[in-house]
DOLUM-443755 format. One record per residue (C-alpha): residue number from 1; chain; x, y, z. Coordinates in steps of 0.02 Angstrom, whole numbers, plus 50000, padded with zeros to 5 digits. Each point is the difference from the previous one (the first is absolute). Layout:
! DOLUM-443755
+-----+----+-------+-------+-------+
!   i ! ch !     X !     Y !     Z !
+-----+----+-------+-------+-------+
! NUM !  A !     X !     Y !     Z !
...
+-----+----+-------+-------+-------+
This chain:
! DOLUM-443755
+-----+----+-------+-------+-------+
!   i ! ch !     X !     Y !     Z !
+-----+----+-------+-------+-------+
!   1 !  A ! 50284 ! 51051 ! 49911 !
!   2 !  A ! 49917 ! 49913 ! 50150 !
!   3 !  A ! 50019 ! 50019 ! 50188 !
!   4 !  A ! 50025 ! 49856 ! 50086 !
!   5 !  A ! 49995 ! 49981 ! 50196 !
!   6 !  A ! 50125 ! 49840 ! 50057 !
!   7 !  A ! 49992 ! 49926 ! 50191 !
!   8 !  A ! 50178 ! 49895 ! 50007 !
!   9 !  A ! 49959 ! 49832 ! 50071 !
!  10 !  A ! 50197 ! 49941 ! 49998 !
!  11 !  A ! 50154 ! 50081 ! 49969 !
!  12 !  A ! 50187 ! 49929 ! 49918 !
!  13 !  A ! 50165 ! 50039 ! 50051 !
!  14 !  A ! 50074 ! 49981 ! 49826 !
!  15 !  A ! 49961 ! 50081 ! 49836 !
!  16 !  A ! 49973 ! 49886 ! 49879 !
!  17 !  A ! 49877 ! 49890 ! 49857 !
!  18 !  A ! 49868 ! 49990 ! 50154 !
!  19 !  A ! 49833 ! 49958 ! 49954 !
!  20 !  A ! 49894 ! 50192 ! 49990 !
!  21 !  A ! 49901 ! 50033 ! 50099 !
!  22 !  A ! 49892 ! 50127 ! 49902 !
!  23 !  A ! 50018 ! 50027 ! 49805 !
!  24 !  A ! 49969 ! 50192 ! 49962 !
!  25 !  A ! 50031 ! 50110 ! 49816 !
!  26 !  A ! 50120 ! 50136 ! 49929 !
!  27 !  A ! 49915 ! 50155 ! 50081 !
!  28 !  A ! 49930 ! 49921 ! 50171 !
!  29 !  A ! 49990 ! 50046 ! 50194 !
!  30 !  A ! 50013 ! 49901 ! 50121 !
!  31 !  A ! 49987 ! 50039 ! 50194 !
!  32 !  A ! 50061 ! 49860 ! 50109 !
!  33 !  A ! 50093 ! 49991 ! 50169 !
!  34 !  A ! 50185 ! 49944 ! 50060 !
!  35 !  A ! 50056 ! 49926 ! 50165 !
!  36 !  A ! 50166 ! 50048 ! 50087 !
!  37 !  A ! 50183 ! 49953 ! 49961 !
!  38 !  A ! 49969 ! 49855 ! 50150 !
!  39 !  A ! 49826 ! 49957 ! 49919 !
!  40 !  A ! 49898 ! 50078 ! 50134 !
!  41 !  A ! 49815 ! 50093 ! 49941 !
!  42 !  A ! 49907 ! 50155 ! 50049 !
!  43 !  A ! 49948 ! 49894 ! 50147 !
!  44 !  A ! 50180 ! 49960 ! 50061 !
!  45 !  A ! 49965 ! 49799 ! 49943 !
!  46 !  A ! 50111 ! 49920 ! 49928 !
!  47 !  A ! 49954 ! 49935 ! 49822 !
!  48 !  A ! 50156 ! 49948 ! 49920 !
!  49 !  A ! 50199 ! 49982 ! 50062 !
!  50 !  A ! 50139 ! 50118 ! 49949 !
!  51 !  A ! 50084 ! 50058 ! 49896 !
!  52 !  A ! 49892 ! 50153 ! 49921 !
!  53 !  A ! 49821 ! 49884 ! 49961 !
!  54 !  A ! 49939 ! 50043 ! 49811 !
!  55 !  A ! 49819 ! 50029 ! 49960 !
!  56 !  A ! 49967 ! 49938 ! 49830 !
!  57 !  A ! 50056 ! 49985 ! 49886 !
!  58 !  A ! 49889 ! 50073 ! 49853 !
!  59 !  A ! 49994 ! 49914 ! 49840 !
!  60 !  A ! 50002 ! 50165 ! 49850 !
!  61 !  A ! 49899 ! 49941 ! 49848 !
!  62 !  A ! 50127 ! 50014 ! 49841 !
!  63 !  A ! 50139 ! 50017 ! 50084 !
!  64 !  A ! 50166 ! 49901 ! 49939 !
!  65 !  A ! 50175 ! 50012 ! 50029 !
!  66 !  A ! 50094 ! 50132 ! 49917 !
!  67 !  A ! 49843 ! 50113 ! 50039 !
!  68 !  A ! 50000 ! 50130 ! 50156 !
!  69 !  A ! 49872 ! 50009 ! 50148 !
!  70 !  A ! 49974 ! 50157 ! 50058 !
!  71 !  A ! 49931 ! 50048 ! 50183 !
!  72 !  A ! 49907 ! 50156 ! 50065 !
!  73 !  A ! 50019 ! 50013 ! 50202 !
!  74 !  A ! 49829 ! 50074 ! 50003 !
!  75 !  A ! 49989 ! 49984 ! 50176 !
!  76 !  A ! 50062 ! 49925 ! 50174 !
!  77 !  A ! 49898 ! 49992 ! 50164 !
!  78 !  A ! 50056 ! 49924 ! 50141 !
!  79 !  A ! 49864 ! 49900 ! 50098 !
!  80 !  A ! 50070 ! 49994 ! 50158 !
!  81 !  A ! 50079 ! 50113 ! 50110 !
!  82 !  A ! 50177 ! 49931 ! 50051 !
!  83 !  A ! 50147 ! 49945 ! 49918 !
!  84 !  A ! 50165 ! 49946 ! 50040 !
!  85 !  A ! 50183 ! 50018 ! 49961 !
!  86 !  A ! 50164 ! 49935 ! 50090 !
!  87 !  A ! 50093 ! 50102 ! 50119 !
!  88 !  A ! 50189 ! 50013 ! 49943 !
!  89 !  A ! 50073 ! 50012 ! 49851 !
!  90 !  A ! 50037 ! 49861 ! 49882 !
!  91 !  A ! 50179 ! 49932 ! 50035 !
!  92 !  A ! 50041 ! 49991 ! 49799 !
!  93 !  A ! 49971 ! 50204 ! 49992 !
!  94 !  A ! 50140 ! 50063 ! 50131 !
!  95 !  A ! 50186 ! 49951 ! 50026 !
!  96 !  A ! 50010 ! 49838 ! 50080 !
!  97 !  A ! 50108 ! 50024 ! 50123 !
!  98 !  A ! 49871 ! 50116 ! 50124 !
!  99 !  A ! 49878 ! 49852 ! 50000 !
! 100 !  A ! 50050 ! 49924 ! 50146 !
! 101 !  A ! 49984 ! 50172 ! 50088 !
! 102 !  A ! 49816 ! 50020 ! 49937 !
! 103 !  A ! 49830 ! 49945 ! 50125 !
! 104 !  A ! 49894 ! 49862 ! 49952 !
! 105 !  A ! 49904 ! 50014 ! 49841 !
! 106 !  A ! 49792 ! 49972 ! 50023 !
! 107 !  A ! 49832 ! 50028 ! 49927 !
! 108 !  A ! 49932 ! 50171 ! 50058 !
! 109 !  A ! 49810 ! 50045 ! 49944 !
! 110 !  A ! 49928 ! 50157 ! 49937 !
! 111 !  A ! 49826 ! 50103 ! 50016 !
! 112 !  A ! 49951 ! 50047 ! 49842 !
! 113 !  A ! 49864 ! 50125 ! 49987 !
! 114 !  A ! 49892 ! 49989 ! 49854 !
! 115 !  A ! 49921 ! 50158 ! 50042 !
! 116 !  A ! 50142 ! 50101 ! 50014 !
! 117 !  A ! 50103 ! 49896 ! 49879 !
! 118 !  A ! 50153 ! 50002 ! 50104 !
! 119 !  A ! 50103 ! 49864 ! 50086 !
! 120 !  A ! 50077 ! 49985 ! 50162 !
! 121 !  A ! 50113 ! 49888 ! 50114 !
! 122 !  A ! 49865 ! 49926 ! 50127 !
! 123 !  A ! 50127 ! 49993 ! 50148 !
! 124 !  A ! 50162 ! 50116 ! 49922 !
! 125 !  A ! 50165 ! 50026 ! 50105 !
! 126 !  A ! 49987 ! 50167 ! 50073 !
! 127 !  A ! 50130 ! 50087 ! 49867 !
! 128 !  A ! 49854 ! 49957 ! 49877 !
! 129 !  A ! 49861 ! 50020 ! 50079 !
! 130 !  A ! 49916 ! 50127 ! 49911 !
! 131 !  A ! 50030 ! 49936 ! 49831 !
! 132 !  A ! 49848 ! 50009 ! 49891 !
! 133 !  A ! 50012 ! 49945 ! 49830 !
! 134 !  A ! 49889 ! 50024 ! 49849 !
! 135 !  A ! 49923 ! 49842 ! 49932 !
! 136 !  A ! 50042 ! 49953 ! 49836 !
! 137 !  A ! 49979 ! 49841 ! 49928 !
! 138 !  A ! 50076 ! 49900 ! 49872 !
! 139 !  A ! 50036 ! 49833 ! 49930 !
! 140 !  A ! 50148 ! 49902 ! 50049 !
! 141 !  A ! 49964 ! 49836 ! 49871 !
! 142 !  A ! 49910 ! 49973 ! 49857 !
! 143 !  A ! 50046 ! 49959 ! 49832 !
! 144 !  A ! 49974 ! 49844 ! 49884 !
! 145 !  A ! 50021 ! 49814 ! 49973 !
! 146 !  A ! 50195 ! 50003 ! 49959 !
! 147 !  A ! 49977 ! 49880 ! 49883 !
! 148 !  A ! 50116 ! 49824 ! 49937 !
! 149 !  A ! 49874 ! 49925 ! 50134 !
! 150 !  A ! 50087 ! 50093 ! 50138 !
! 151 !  A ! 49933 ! 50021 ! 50161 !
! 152 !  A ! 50100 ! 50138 ! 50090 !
! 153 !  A ! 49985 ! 50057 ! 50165 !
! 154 !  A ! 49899 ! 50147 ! 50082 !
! 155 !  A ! 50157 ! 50052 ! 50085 !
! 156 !  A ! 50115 ! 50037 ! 49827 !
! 157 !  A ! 49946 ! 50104 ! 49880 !
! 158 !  A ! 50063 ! 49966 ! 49800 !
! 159 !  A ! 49967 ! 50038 ! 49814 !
! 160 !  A ! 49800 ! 49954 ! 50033 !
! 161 !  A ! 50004 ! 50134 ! 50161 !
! 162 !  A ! 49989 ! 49940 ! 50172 !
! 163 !  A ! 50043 ! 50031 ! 50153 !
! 164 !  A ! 50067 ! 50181 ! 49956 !
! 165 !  A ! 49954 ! 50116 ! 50156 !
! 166 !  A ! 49992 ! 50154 ! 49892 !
! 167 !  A ! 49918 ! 50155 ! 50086 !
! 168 !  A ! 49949 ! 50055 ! 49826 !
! 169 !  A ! 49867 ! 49861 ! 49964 !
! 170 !  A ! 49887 ! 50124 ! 50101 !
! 171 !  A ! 49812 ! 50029 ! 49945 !
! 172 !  A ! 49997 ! 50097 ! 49844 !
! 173 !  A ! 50148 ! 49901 ! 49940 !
! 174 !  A ! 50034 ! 49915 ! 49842 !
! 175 !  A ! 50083 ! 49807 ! 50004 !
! 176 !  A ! 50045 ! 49944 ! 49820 !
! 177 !  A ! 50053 ! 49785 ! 50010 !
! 178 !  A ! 50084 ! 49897 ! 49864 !
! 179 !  A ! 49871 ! 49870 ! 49970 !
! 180 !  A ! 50094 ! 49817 ! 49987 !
! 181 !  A ! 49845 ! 49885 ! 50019 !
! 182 !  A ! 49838 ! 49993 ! 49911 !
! 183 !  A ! 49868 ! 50118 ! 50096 !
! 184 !  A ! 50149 ! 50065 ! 50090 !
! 185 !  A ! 49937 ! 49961 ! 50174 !
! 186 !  A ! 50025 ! 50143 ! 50111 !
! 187 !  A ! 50005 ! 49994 ! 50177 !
! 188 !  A ! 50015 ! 50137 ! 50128 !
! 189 !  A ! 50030 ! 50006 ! 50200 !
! 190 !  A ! 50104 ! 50055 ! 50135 !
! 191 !  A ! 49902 ! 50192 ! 50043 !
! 192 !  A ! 50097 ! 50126 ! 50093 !
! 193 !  A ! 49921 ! 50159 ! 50081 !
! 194 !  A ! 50189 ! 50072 ! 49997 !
! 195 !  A ! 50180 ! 49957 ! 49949 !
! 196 !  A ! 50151 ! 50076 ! 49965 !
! 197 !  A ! 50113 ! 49993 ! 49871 !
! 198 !  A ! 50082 ! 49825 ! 50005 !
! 199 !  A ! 49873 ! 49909 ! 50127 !
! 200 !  A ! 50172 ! 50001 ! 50121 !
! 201 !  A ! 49902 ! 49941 ! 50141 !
! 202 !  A ! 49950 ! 49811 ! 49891 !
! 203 !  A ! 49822 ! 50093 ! 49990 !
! 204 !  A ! 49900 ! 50160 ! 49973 !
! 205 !  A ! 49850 ! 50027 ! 50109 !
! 206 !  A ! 49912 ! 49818 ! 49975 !
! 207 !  A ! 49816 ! 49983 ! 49995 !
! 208 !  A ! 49847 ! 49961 ! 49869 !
! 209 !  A ! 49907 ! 50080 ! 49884 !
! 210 !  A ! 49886 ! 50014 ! 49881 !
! 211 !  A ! 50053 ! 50046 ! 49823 !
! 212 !  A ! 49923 ! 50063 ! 49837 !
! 213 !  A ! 50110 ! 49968 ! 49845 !
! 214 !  A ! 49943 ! 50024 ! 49829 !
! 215 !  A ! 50106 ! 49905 ! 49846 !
! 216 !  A ! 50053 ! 50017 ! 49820 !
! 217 !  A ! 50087 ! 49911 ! 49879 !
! 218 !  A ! 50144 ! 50044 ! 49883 !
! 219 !  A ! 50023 ! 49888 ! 49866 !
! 220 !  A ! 50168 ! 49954 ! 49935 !
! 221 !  A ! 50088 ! 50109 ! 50120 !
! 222 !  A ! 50176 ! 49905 ! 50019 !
! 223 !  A ! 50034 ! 50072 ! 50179 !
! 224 !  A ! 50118 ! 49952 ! 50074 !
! 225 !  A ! 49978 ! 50053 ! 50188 !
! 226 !  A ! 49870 ! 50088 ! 50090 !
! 227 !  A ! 49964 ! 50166 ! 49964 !
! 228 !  A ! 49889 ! 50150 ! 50075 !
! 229 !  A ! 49942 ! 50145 ! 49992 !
! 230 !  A ! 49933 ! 50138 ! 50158 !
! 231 !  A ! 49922 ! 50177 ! 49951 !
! 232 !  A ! 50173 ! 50073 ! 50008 !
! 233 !  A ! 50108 ! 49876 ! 49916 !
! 234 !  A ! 50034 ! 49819 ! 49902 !
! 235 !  A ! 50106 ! 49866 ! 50077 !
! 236 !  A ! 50089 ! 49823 ! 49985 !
! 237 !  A ! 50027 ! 49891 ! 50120 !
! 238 !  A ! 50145 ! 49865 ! 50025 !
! 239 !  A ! 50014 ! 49860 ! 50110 !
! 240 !  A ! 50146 ! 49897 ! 50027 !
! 241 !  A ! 50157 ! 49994 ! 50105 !
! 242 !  A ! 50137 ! 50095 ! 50025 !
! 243 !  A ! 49918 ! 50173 ! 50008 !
! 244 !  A ! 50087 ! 50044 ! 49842 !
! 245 !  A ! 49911 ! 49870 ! 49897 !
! 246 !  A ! 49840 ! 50061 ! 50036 !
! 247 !  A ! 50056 ! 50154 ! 49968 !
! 248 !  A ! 50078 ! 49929 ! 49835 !
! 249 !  A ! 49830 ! 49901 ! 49961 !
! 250 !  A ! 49909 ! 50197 ! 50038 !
! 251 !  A ! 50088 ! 50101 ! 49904 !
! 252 !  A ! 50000 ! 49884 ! 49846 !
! 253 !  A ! 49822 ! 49980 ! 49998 !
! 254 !  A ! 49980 ! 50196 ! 49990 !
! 255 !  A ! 50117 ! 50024 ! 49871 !
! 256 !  A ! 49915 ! 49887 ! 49894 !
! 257 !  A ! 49822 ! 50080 ! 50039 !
! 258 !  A ! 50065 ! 50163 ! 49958 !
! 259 !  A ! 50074 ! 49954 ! 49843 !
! 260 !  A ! 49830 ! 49895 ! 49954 !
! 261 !  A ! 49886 ! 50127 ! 50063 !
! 262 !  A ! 50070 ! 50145 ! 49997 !
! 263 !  A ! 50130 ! 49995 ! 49857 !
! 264 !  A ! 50149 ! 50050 ! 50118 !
! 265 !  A ! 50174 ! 49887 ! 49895 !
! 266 !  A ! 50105 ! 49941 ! 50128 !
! 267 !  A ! 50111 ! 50173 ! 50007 !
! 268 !  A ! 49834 ! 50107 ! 50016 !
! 269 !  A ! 49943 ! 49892 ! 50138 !
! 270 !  A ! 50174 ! 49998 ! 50089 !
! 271 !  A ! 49995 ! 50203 ! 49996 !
! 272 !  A ! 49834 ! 49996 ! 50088 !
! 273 !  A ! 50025 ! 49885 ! 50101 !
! 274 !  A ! 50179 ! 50030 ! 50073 !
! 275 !  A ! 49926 ! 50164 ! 50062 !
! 276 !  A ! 49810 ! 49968 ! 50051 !
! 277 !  A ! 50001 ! 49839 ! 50043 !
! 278 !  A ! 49921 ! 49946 ! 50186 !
! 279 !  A ! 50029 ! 49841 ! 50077 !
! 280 !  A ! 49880 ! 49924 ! 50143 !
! 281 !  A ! 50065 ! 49838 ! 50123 !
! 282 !  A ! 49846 ! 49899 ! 50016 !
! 283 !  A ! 50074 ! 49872 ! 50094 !
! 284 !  A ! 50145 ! 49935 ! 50074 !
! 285 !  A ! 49961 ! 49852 ! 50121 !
! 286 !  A ! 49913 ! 49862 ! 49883 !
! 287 !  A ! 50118 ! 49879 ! 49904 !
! 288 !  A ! 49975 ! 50131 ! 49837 !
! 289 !  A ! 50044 ! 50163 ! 50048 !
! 290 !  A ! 49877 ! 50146 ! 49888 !
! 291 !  A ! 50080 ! 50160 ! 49923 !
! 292 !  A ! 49866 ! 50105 ! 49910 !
! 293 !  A ! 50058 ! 50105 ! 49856 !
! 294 !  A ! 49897 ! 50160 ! 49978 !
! 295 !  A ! 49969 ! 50165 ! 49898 !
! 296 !  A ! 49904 ! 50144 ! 50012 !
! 297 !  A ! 49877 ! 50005 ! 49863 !
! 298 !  A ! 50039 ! 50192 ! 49976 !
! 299 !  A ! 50147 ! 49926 ! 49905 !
! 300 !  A ! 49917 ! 49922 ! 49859 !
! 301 !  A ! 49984 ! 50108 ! 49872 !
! 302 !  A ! 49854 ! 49874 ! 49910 !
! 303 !  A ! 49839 ! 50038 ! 50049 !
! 304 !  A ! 49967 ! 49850 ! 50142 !
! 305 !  A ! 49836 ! 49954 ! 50089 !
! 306 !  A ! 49933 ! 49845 ! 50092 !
! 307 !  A ! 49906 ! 49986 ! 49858 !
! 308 !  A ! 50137 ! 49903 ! 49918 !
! 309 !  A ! 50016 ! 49901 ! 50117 !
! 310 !  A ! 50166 ! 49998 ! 50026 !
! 311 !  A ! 50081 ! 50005 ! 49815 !
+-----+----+-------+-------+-------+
């Protein structure tokens, strides 16, 4: 169980069979840094072009398709201290016919304050202008080689992950990825210091970081889509579109880990989850919108812990 310390010296704006560029073990850490979604660094140069620049990715020792990686969010620190997001709502999230009645849409910055660990609008319109918001990071892609020597875009998200702008994949987090190619090949990028639910703006707060994962490997898991776990809860993820096939791709994925994991049949699991069941948007701008199917762990009546790693 090593600790390894990784400086990116180029980035990829595709995840797929790329050659690693550091092979680590079931068990490791590794602390590395990410540029922003338009491949800027901590010291606002720009390193790499957009969409959503990929540090990695990490070849996993033993890992083979049909196996699982799983990712600890240990932590995320931003190293500089702006970031940016657009100024208007994307045009695919309201009703079409007020966009010709809405202003200009441009790239406002941010001050974030380590310190404090808030956020604010640098230069806000005066109805905003004391809006102070906590900072708190997360991931918007990562994931795996998709395998079938696909190389698919930072700015979708799929089976392997991706581009999924889901506020969950916080520090303390748990990411759980179908592995399709041999070593799995993660990559991870695209840091936000805040972000609603949806990213309905085309971005969260945008800016770099420095992360600290640490990985393990689940042997013969079968997953079929990502899956995750916070303190509070376990959850699926789908990405596709419509809305209601990634909420069709989330839901089955649950059902199946709660009849594999938990030994809920179909019928138990449908009680349970008809009336606990949570759903999160992650995102609803990129070509694959991401619905996140969740439950409170208070529901499981099997004894569950991180130490299993995620059944």
């Amino acid at each position: 169980m090593a600790h390894h310390r990784f400086v990116p010296a180029g980035y990829h704006n595709v995840l797929g069979a790329r050659d690693p560029v550091l092979r680590i073990s079931d068990g490791d850490t590794v602390i590395t840094t990410t540029i922003d979604a338009a491949g800027r660094d901590h010291e606002h140069v720009e390193r790499a072009p957009r969409p959503n620049p990929m540090t990695g990715p990490f070849f996993v020792e033993g890992a083979e398709p049909g196996d699982a990686l799983i990712v600890q969010i240990q932590r995320m620190t931003p190293t500089r201290d702006t970031g940016w997001t657009y100024s208007l709502l994307a045009p695919n999230v309201v009703d079409p016919e007020i966009l010709p009645r809405l202003p200009e849409r441009y790239r406002v910055e941010w001050a974030i304050d380590r310190a404090a660990q808030t956020v604010r609008l640098m230069e806000p319109p005066t109805a905003v202008a004391d809006l102070v918001l906590p900072l708190t990071p997360m991931i918007g892609c990562f994931g795996v080689a998709p395998g079938l020597g696909q190389a698919i875009s930072t700015a979708t998200s799929g089976r392997h992950g991706g581009n999924m702008d889901f506020r969950g994949f916080a520090p303390g987090a748990i990411a759980c990825f179908p592995v399709f190619e041999s070593g799995a090949l993660f990559f991870l990028g695209d840091g936000h210091a805040c972000q609603g639910d949806g990213e309905i703006v085309g971005t969260g707060i945008e800016t770099s970081f420095e992360v600290e994962f640490t990985v393990r490997l689940k042997k013969k898991a079968n997953h079929g889509w990502p899956r995750g776990e916070t303190t509070t809860d376990i959850f699926t993820v789908g990405n596709a579109r419509p809305l209601d096939q990634a909420l069709q791709h989330a839901t089955t994925e649950m059902l199946n880990w709660l009849g594999n994991s938990f030994g809920l049949d179909p019928t138990s699991a449908s009680h349970l989850l008809g009336q606990v069941v949570r759903y999160d948007i992650g995102n609803v701008f990129n070509p694959a919108y991401t619905v996140v199917c969740r439950v409170a762990k208070t529901w499981l009546r099997k004894p569950y812990s991180t130490l299993g790693w995620l059944g």
